[in-house]
N, C-alpha and C positions, 0 to 999 in steps of 0.2 A: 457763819451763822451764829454770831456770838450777843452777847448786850455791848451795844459799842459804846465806847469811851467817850461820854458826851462833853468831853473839852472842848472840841470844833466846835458844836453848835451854841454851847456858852460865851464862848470867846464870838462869834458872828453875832449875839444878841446882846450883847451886856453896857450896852451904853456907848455914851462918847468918850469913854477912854478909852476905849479900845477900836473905834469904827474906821477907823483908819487899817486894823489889818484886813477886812473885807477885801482892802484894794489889793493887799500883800497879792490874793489869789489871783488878779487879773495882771501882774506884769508879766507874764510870759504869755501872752496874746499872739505874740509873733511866733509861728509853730517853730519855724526853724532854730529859733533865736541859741538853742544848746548842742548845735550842729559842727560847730569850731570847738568846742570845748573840748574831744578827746578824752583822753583820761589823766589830763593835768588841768587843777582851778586854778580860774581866773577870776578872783576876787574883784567884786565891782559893789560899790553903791545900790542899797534897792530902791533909790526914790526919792523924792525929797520930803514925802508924807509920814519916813521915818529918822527916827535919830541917825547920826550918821557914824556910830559907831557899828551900827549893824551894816553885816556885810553880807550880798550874795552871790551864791554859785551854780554852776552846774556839770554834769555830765552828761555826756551818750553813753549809754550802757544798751546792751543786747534786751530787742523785745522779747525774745526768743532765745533761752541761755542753752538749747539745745543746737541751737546755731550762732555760735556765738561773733561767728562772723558777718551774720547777716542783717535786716535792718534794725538801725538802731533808736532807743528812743530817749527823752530828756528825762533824768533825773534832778530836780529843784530842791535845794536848799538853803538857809541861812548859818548867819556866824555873831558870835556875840564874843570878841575874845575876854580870857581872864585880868579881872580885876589887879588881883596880886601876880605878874609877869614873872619875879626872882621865883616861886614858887609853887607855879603853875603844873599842875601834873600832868595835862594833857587834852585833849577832845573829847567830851562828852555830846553822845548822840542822844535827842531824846526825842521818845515817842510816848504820845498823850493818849493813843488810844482808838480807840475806831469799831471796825474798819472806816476811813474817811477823815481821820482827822490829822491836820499838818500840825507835824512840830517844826517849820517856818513861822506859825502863830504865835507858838509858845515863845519862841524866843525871839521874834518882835514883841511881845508882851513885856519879854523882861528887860528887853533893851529901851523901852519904856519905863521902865521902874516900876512894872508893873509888880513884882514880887511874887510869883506866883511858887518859882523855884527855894529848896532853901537857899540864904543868902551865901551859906559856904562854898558852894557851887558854882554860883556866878564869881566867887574870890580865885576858886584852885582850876577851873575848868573853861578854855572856850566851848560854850554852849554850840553843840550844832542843830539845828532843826532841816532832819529829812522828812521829806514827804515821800512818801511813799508812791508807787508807779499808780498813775492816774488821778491824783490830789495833788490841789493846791496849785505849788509851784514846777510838779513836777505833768510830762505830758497826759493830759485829765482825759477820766472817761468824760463821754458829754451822753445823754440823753436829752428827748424830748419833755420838757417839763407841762406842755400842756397834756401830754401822756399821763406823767405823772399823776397831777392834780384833777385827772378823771375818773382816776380809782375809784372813788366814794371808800365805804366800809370795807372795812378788811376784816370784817368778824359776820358773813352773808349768813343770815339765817333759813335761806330756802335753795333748795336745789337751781332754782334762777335765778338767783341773787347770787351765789357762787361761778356758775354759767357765765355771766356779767363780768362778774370779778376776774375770771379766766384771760377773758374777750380782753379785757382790760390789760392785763401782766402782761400779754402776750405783744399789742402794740405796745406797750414801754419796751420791752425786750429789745423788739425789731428796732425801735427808734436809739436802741443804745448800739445796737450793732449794726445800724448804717448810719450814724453818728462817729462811733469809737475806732468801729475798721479791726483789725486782727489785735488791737490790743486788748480788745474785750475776756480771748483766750488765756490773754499772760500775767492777770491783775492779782495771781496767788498769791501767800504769801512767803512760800517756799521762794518766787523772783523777787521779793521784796527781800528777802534773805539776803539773798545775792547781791542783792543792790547795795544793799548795807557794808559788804565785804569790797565792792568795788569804791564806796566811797572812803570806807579805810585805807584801802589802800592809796587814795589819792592824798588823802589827808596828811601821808607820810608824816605818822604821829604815833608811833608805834602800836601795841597793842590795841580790842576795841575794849572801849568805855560805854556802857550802856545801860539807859534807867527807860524802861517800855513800862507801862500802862496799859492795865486792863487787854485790851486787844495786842499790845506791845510787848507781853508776856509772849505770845505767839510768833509774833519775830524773834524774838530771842531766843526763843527754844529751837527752833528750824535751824538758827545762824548756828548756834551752839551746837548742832548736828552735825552741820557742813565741817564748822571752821572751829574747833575746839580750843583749837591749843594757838588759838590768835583771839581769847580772851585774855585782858586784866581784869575786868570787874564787870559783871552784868547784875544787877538788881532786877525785879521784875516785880512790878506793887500791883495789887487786884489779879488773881492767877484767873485765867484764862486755859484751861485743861484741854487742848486738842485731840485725845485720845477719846470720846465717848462720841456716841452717835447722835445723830439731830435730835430723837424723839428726847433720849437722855439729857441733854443739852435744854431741851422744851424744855421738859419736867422739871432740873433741878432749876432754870433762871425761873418759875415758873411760883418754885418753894420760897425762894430767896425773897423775890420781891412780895409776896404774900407776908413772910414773917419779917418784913420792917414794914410792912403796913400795919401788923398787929402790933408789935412794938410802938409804933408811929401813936397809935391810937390810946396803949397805954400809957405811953408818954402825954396826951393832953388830959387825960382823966388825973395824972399826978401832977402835972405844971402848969398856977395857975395862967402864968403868961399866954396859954396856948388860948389862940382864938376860939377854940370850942371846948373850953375848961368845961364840965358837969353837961358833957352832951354825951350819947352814946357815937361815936365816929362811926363805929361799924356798922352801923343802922344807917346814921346819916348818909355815910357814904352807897350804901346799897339801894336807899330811895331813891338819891338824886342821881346816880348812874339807871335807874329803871325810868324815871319821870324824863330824866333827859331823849332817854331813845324811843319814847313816846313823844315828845314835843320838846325838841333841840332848843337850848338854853341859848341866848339872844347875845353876843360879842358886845360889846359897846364903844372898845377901842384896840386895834391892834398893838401889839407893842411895838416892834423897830421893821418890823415886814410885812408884806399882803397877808391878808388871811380870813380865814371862810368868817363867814358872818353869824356863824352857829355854832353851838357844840351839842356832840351827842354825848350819850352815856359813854359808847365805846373809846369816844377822844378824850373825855375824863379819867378814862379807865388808864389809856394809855399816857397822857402828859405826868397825872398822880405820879407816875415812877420817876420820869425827872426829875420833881420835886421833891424825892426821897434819896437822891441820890446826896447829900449831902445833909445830915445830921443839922451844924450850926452854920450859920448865914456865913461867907464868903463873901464880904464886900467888895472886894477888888474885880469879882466876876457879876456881883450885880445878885449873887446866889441869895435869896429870903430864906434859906433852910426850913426846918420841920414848920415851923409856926407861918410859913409864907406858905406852907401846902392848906394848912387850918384854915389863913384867912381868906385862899383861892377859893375853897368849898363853901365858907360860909359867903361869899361874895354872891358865886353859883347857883347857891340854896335860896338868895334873895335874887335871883332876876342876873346876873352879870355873870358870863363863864368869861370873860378878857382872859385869866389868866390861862383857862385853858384851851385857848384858839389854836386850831392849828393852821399853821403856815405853810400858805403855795411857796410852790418851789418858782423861781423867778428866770434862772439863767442854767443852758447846760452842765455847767461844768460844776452845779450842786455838788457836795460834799457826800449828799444822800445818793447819788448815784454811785458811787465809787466805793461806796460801803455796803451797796449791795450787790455790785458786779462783784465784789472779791466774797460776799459771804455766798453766793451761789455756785464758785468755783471751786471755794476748799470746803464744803457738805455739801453730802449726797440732798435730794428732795425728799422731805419727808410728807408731804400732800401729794397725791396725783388724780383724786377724785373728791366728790364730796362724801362716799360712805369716810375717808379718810379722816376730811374736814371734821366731819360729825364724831368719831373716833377722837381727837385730837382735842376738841372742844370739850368732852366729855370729861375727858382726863382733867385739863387744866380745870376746872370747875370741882373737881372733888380735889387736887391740890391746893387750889385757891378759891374757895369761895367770897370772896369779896373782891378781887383783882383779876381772877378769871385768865389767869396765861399773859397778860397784856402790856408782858415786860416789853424790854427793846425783842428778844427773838421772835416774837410773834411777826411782825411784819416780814423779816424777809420770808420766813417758813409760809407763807403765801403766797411772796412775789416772785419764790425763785419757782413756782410752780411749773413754767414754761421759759425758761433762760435759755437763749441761743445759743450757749457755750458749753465747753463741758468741764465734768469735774476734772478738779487739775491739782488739785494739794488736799489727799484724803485722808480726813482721821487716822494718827497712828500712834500706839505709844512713840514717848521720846527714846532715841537712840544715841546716848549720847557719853563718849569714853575720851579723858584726857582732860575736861575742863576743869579749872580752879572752882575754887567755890561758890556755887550763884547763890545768890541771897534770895528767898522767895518771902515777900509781904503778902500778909492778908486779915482784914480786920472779920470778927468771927460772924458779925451781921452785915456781908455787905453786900444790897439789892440785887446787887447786878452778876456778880463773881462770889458763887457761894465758897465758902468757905472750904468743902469738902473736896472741891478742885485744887488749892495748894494742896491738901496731904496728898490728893492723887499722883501731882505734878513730883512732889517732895522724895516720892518712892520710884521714880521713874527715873532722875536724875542724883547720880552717883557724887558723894561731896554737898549736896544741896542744902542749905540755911533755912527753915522758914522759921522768921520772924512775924508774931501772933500781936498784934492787937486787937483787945478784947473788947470791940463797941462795934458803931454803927457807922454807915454809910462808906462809898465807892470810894477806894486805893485809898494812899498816907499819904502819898510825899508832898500834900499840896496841906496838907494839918501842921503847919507849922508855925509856932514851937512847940513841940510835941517832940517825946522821947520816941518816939519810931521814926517821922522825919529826919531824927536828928542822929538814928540809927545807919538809916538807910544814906545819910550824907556820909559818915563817919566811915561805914564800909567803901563806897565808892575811892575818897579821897586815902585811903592807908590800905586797903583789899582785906583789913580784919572786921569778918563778921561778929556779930553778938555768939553768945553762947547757944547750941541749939536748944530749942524748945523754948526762948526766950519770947515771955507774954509783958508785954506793956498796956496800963489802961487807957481808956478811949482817949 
């Protein structure tokens, strides 16, 4: 129950340079298809809709790492090898983030030229992108997406409007766990840990190499639990703090994304570029989130997928955070940054919410499911009635009055309200003795992953780096060139971190 790593869904939306990895997710169609693989790759081809330097693989690894003899399921992933071969240091694994998002993506992206990585990385490192168990390329949770798309609101203002929403979670549930079958139980990320270790070890490339993202931060901390002293270098950009409790968890993503909305907003009152230069934002924003959940704002065109043909207040409330997840516009990903959130609103404000529709889910094996079968397995439920709900709401509203809770954690802290599975990877401080030195990234405003999570993380793990960038918006390693990119390459490629307490500007 984290703000997941919206890579996935940017990379799934961002045009036709990249629409071609949608398919990445559908070539393991054939369930058996990683059933001969064992625990040696067999590098093959993934298609001809990609470059053909990019390679893919897989494993059978234990559903069930408590039995680890018994059945087994596909681990999916890709290969991008290093540019510079005389110089190459190794395999880097990278995860973008989630829960739900494939680093198969990413690095079909940059086997594209997409650039998303720094470029020294793709020089000294074959790229590997795992998916993690039930994403992507590896074997997927599947739910019922007309389930899905019958929720309506997730913010019920009456005792039977929650009622409703109940009735609701409960058939998606059911439709995920006679869909998924027992691997609904295993989708933690303590197995994902595991996974990570068995494909090191396939990889027979010594040491692990690892750069996690936002949710990624969490595998890394677990791996680094298990398997200590079979680190070379871990990075971890946007910390991710698995030791605090759901409500804690609410509350602080809850500050976070509130205080880069106030920032956001004093940022268009000082720049005239911003589409609502000499407007009050936080007025505007408050009327047209209340006028919309009186009479839902009119879609006029979807962007690249279905989607409802309205928006309310509460879907404003909640896409706004996307659109604050990155500072300056990101071309390569199609990202308009702060001023593309400006000219959303003022779009909204006239008649057009397009930018912020939200999109049905289309096919089971959604990205959105799988990120929230694992956020209902590793946190406890923090909803179990509506005096809860009303409790909960209450809160977020004196944290944030203008965003109201409506980060990425709000939705699952709803949906896992009735989750057919149980908890399986519990909040815990990190436990972790032998490892070299991890590097932990975090910039001091970022929406999603407040900042107060690295120092937590930072005191928890013995040796740890955390490297401080002083600005705005979700994880570093994709701001590049930028002195903390350039940070966080430099440590990967030679294992010597920055100085601690090292601040570089935005």
């Amino acid at each position: 129950m984290r703000a997941r790593g919206r890579l996935v869904g940017v990379l799934r939306n961002s045009g036709s340079a990249i629409a071609a990895l949608v398919v990445l997710g559908l070539l393991v169609a054939a369930p058996g298809a990683a059933a001969r693989a064992g625990s040696k790759i067999r590098w093959h081809g993934c298609g001809r809709q990609f470059p053909s330097s990019l390679q893919c693989g897989e494993l059978a690894v234990p559903l069930d790492y408590r039995h680890p003899r018994g059945a087994k399921i596909r681990l999916g992933f890709d290969r991008l090898r290093a540019r510079d071969r005389r110089h190459r240091v190794g395999s880097l694994i990278v995860n973008p983030g989630g829960p739900g998002g494939a680093g198969s993506e990413v690095v079909a992206f940059e086997a594209a030229g997409g650039g998303l990585l720094h470029p020294a990385l793709h020089e000294r490192f074959d790229l590997i992108g795992m998916d993690p168990r039930g994403v992507g390329l590896s074997t997927p949770v599947r739910c019922d997406p007309a389930a899905y798309n019958r929720l309506g609101s997730l913010f019920p203002k009456t005792a039977a409007a929650f009622r409703r929403l109940v009735r609701g979670v409960h058939e998606l549930g059911q439709s995920c766990r006679k869909r998924t079958g027992r691997l609904l139980d295993h989708v933690d990320t303590l197995s994902v840990a595991r996974d990570m270790e068995a494909l090191r070890q396939a990889l027979g490339d010594g040491k692990l190499n690892f750069l996690g993202l936002s949710y990624g931060a969490e595998i890394g901390v677990l791996y680094a639990e298990q398997y200590p002293k079979r680190i070379r270098v871990m990075a971890l950009d946007g910390i991710l703090d698995h030791s605090i409790s759901t409500d804690a968890l609410l509350a602080d993503s809850t500050a976070a994304y509130e205080d880069t909305f106030d920032r956001f907003a004093v940022w268009c009152e000082q720049t005239t570029e911003c589409a609502l230069h000499g407007r009050d934002v936080g007025a505007l924003f408050d009327s047209l989130v209340q006028r919309a959940n009186r009479h839902p704002v009119p879609v006029r065109q979807c962007a690249t997928l279905p989607c409802r043909s309205s928006v309310t207040g509460d879907d404003i409330r909640l896409t706004a955070y996307t659109l604050l997840l990155f500072k300056a516009p990101i071309p390569a990903l199609g990202l308009p940054g702060w001023n593309g959130l400006a000219q959303a609103l003022a779009a909204a404000e006239a008649g057009d919410a397009s930018a912020f529709a939200t999109p049905r889910v289309t096919t089971p094996r959604d990205p959105t499911f799988a990120g929230l079968a694992v956020n209902c397995v590793d946190y406890p439920p923090l909803i179990r009635s509506y005096s809860d709900l009303v409790a909960v709401t209450l809160l977020a509203r004196a944290l944030a009055p203008h965003t109201q809770g409506a980060s990425e954690v709000w939705p699952p802290v709803v949906e896992c309200i009735d989750w057919p599975a149980p908890l399986a990877n519990p909040p815990h401080r990190a436990r972790i003795r032998g490892a070299p030195p991890i590097l932990l990234v975090n910039a001091t405003h970022d929406p999603a992953n407040p900042y107060r999570w690295a120092h937590d993380l930072l005191h928890q793990i013995p040796r740890a780096v955390l490297l401080t960038r002083d600005g705005d918006g979700h994880t570093s390693s994709l701001l590049h060139p930028s002195r903390t990119s350039n940070a966080i390459a430099h440590y990967l490629i030679t294992q010597q971190t920055p100085p601690p307490n090292t601040v570089y500007p935005n």
